[in-house]
N, C-alpha and C positions, 0 to 999 in steps of 0.2 A: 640559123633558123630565126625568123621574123619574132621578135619578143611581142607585140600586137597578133590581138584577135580578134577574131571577126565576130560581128554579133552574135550572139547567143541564140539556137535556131528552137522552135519548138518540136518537142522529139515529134514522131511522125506518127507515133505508135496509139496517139490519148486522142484520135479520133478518128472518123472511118469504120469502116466495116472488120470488125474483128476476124469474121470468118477470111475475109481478102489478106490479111495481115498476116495470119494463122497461114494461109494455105502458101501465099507465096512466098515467106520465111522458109519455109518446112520443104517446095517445090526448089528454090535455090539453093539449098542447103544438102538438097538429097542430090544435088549433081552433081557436086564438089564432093561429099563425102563417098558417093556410088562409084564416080570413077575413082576414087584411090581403093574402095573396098573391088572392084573390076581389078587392077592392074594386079592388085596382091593376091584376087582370086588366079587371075593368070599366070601370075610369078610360080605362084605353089602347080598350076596345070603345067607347064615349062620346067619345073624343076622333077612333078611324076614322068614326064616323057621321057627322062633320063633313065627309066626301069629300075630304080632301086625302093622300095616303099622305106629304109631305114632315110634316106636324104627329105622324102615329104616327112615322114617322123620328126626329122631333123629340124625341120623351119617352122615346125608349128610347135615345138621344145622352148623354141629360140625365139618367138613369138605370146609364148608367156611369160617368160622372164622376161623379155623386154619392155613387156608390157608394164612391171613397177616402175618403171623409168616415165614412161608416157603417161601413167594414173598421175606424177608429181606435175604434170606440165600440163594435165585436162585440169586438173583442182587451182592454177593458178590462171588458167586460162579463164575458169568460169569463176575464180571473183574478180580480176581485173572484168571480167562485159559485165558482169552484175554491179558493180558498183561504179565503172564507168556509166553506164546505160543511167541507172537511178539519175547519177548529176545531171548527164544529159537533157534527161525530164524534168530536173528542178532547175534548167538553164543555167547552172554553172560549169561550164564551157573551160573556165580555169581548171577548175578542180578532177575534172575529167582527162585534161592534157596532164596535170602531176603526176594522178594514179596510173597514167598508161605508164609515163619515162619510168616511175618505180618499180613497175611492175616487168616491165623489161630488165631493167639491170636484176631487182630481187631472181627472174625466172631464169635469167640467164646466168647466174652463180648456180642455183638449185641444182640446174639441169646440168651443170660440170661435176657436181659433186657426186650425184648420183650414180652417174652414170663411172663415175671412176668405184665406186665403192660395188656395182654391180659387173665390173669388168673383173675387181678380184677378187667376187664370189662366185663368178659363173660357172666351173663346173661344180663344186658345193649346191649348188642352187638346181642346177641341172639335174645332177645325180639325186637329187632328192625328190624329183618329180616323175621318175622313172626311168630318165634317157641312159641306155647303155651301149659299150662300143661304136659300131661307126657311128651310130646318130648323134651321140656324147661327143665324139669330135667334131663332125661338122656343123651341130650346132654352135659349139663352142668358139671354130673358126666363124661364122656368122656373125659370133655377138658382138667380137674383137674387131671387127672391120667397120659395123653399123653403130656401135653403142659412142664412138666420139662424136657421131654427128648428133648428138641427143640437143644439144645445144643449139642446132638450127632446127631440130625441129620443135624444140620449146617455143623460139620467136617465130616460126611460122604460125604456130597456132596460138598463138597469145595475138598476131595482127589479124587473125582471122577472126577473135572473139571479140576485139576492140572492132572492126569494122562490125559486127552485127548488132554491136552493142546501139551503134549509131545509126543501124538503120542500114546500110550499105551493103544490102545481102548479094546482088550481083557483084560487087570487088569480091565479098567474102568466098562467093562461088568461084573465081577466076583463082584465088591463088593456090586451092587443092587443086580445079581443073586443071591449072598449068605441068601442078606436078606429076598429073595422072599423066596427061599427056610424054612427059618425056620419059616415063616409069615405060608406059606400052611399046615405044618407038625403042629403049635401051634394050629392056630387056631379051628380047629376045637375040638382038644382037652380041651379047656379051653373055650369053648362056650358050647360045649354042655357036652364032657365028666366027665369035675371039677362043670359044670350045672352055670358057673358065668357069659353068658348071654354075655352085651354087657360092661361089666367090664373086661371079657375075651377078647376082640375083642382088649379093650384099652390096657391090661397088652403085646399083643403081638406086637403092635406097639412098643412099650419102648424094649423089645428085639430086635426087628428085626433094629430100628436104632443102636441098639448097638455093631450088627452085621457089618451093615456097616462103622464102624468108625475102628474094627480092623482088616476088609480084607484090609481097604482101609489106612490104616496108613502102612500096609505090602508093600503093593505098592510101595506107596512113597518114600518110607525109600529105597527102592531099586532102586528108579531114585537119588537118594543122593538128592532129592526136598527140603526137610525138614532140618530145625534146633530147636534150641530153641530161640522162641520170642521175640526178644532184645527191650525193651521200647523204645531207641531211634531209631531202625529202623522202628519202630510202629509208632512213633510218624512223621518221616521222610516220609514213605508210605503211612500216613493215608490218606492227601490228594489228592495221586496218585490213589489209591485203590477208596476211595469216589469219586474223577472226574465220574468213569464208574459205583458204585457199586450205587450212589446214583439213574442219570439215569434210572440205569437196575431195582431197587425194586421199583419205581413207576412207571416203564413199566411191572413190572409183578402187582405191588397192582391192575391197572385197570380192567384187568379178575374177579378180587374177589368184588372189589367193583358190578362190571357188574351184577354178579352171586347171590349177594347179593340182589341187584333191582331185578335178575330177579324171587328166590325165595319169594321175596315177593308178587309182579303180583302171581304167582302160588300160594300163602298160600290161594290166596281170592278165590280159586277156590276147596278146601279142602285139608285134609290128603293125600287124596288119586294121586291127583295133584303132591304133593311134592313130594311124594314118587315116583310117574314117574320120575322125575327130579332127585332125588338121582340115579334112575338107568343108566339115560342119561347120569350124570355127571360121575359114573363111568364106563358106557360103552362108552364113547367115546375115551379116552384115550388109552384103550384095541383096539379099533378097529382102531384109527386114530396115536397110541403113536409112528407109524414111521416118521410122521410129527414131533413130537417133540425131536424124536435120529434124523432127520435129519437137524434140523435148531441148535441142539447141536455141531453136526458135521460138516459141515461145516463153524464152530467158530474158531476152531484152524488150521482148512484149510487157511482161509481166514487171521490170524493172520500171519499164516508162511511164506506167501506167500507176505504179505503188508509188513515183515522188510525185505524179500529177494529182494523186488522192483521188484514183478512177477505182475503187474499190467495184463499182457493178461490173465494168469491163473486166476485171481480172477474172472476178466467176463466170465470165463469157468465154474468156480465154479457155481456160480448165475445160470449161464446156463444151465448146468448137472442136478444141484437142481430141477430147474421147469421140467425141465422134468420128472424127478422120483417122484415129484411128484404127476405129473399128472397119471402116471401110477397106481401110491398103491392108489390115491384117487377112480380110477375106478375100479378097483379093490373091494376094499373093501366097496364100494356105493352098489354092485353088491352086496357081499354075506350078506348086512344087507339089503337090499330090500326083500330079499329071505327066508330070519332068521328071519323077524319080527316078525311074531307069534308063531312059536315056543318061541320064547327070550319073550314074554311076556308071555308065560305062563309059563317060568319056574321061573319067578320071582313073579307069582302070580297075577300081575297086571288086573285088571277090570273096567270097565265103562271108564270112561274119561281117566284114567292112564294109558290104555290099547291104547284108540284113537289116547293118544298122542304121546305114543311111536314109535306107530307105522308110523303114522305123520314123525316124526324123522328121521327112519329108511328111510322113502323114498325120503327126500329132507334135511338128512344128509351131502350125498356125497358134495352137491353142497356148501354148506355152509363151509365146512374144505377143499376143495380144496381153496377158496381165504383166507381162515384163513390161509394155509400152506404157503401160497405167504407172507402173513402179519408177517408168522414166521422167514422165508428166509429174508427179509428185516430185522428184528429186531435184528437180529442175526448178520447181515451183519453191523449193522449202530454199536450196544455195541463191535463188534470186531475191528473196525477202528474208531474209538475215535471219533464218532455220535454220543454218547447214548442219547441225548437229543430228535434227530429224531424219535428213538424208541418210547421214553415216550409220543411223542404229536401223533404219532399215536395210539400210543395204548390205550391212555385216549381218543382219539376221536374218535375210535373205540367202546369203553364205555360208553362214554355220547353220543354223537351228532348220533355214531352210535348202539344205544342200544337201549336209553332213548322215545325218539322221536315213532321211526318205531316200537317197542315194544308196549309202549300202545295205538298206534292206530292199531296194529293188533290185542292186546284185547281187544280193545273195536270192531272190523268188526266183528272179527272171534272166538273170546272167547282165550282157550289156544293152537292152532293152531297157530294163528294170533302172538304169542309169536316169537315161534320159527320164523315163517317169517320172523318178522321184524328182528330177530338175522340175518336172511341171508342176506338180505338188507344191513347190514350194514356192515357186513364181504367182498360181493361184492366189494364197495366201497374202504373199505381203504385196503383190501388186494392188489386189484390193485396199488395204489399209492405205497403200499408199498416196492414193486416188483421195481416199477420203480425207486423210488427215490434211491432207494440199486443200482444200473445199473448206476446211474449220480451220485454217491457218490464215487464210483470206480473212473467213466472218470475223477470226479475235483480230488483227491488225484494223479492220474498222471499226469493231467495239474500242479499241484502245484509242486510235487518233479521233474517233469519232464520226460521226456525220458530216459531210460535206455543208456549210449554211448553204442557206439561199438566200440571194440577196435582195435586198429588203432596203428601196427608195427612201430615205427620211427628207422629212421637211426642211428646207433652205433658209436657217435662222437671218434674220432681215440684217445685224449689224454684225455679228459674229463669227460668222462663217469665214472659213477661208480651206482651201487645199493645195496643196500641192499642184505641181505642174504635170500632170497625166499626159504618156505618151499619147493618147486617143483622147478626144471631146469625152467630159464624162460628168452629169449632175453632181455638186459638193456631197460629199457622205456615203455617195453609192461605192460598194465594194465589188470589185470587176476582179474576175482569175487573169493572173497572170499580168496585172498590172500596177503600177506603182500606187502606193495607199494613199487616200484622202480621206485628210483630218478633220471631224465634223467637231466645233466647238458649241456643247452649250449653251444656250444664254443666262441657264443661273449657275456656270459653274465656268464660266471665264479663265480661270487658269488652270483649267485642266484639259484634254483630248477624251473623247468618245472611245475608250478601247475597251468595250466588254469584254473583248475576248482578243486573245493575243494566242498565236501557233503557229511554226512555222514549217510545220507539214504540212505534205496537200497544194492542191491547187492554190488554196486562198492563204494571202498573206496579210497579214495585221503586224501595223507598227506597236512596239513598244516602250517608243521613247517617250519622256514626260514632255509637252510645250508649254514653253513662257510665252505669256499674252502678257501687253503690257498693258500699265493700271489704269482703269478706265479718264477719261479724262485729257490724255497727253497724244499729240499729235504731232504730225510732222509737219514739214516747214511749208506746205502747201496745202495744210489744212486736217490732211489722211490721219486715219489711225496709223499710229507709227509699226512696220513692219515685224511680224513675229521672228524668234530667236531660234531656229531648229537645224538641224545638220542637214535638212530637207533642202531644195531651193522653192521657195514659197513666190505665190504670184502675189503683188500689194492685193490687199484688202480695198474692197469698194469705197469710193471715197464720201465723205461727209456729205449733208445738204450744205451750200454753201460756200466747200473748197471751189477752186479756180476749175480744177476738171469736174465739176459736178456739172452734166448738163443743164447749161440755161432755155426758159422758154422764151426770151427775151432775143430779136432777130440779130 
């Protein structure tokens, strides 16, 4: 790989129409994540046509337990594009190719380890969430088949998070699509056609991540992101990476713990029970997954904008978001209020399964619009170096908001009463979480401050001198994003103009001290002799009377 880099580009994200930004982040993002939540809504339709409701039990058993494996690789996905993206925006182009290669090797150890320590907890883990008999088996054969590939699909989605970080939201889109793609063309052929059931369903998994690991290494390798792993930059990042990654994977563990409780309450209520919820779980995704391309989406928005010091753009962002999301949530409330019985009967569902789906379907909407709020904040807080805020919403969301309002709506209302209490508590901290995202904006620009404005000074007649500006630019004016000019006093000669010195934000201010030499001493053609700075300085204007001083003389 080419040790040179290429200029350092301006992110894309610190100007333009935020709503554009917003909407086609969230529209690419929901087509990559739609078709892989499609293919796995089909998998589990493919695996009900088989007629046993313990086998759909079975995959969506084996689908929250898998899911701690996947919280370790979403938490390290979203600090590598959080703190790739930031560089990005502050044009260090270096330091964004380190954090990827680190974050690659850190994610690709995590994701070994885990996924071995959840291979020899799986039925322990299993049995504790209610699965018994055949479902306890086949989930178990499930995990045993999919849980080594946890490693390709760690670097699928850590290349996925690194291209959006950068702006690349069509590669980001092509390397889930790719895998959707070969997920819909396998499966069904190794379910039903090779006749190997729900072995078939796992063997297309471990493909279709392996998919994503080399559209999305194509990617990469084409933003120059990537290197190879250097131990001690691993070792240098690891705690930069972990500050956000640690955070972010037990702000996504709380969802699965959640899910975990809440297949249990549902086991006590039969096969049949669960099996609603296997569909729930997989059709919500399909139906609501632009709630989750758009709290993706506005990560590296929000990152580009917090190192450019676009403090108003961020609260546009926040802004745009809730609205769009209000729209796709009514939206899509509508065509599943509509859908309900069809959608259960083509998944088979009967008696209570059937009740509860339906249940669902009509007091869905209202529940993933403040979840989408609760995703906008989570998003907002792991992109600007909150992720702690994240996690205590999202575990109180889980416990206090789950635990409580849950089984006392099982026990008023049976598995009705379930899902309410899920809304109940989404209500609650989606709000807060909206808010606290909106007052976590205002104090990050009470702390770095107000952006100046810049402010022409006068062109001292003998003293002045600046820098060589990439662009034409008056001595002393301060320009975003470009190399600083040093304005010198006239009664203070050995000193530089830096009232103010920060190197957050758009605007940059030197800090180093200049030597001006002592009045008097010139160089050998008359000039003041040249200043002393790690800068590269233009000569200073030359004397009346030097050899280059314009004559009026023909």
């Amino acid at each position: 790989m080419p040790d040179g880099l290429p200029p350092a580009p301006a992110g894309r994200f610190v100007s333009g129409s935020i709503l554009r930004h917003v909407v086609v982040m969230a529209a690419t993002g929901s087509v990559g994540l739609m078709a892989i939540f499609v293919v796995d809504l089909l998998s589990l339709f493919y695996v009900s046509k088989l007629g046993d409701p313990n086998l759909t039990a079975a995959i969506g058993f084996a689908a929250i337990v898998q899911f701690f494996a996947t919280a370790v690789n979403i938490g390290l996905m979203i600090a590598a594009g959080a703190l790739v993206g930031k560089a990005v925006g502050a044009g260090d182009r270096a330091a964004a190719r380190r954090l990827s290669s680190s974050a690659l090797g850190l994610g690709s150890l995590a994701a070994a380890v885990i996924a071995a320590l959840i291979f020899a907890l799986s039925d322990p883990l299993l049995s504790l969430i209610g699965a018994r008999g055949e479902a306890l088996r086949v989930a178990g054969l499930f995990l045993a088949i999919t849980l080594p590939s946890n490693l390709l699909l760690a670097a699928g989605m850590l290349f996925t998070g690194l291209l959006r970080a950068v702006g690349a939201a069509r590669q980001a889109m092509l390397v889930t699509l790719a895998g959707a793609i070969v997920t819909a063309a396998l499966d069904p052929l190794l379910i039903f056609g090779a006749g190997l059931g729900v072995e078939g369903a796992a063997i297309t998994v471990c493909v279709a991540r392996a998919t994503f690991v080399a559209v999305g290494l194509r990617g990469v390798m084409r933003h120059h992101l990537l290197g190879l792993p250097r131990v001690a930059d691993m070792v240098a990042d690891a705690p930069v990476l972990a500050a956000v990654a640690g955070p972010a994977v037990l702000t996504n563990l709380a969802p699965s713990v959640a899910s975990a409780f809440l297949a249990r309450l549902f086991a006590g209520y039969g096969a049949d029970a669960v099996a609603a919820a296997a569909v729930i779980d997989r059709l919500t995704p399909v139906a609501f997954g632009g709630l989750f391309a758009l709290s993706g989406a506005i990560g590296p928005i929000l990152a580009q904008n917090w190192g450019a010091g676009r403090f108003d753009r961020m609260r546009g962002v926040l802004r745009e978001a809730v609205r769009v999301t209000l729209v796709y949530v009514a939206v899509v409330w509508l065509l599943l209020a509509l859908a309900r019985e069809p959608l259960a009967s083509l998944f088979g569902l009967q008696g209570v399964a059937r009740d509860l789906f339906g249940f669902f379907c009509l007091a869905g909407g209202a529940i993933w619009f403040f979840n989408g709020m609760l995703f906008l904040g989570n998003a907002a807080f792991n992109n600007l170096g909150f992720p702690v805020r994240s996690t205590l919403l999202n575990w109180g969301r889980a416990t206090l908001g789950t635990v409580p309002p849950a089984m006392l709506g099982a026990a008023l209302y049976g598995p009705r009463g379930v899902v309410a209490g899920m809304g109940l508590g989404s209500l609650v901290f989606g709000i807060l979480g909206i808010l606290l995202a909106r007052r976590t904006v205002d104090r990050l620009e009470a702390r770095g401050g107000r952006l100046p404005q810049p402010q022409p000074q006068p062109q001292p007649a003998q003293n002045a001198r600046r820098c060589r500006p990439a662009t034409p630019s008056r001595a002393g004016e301060l320009s975003p994003g470009r190399p600083v000019r040093h304005a010198i006093p006239p009664d203070r000669p050995g000193r530089a103009d830096l009232s103010t010195s920060s190197s957050r934000g758009n605007w940059y201010f030197a800090a180093q001290p200049v030597t001006m030499p002592r009045p008097g001493r010139f160089d050998r053609d008359g000039d003041e002799a040249s200043c002393s700075t790690r800068s590269r300085c233009s000569r200073p204007r030359a004397r009346p009377g030097s050899r280059r001083w314009p004559s009026n003389s023909a």
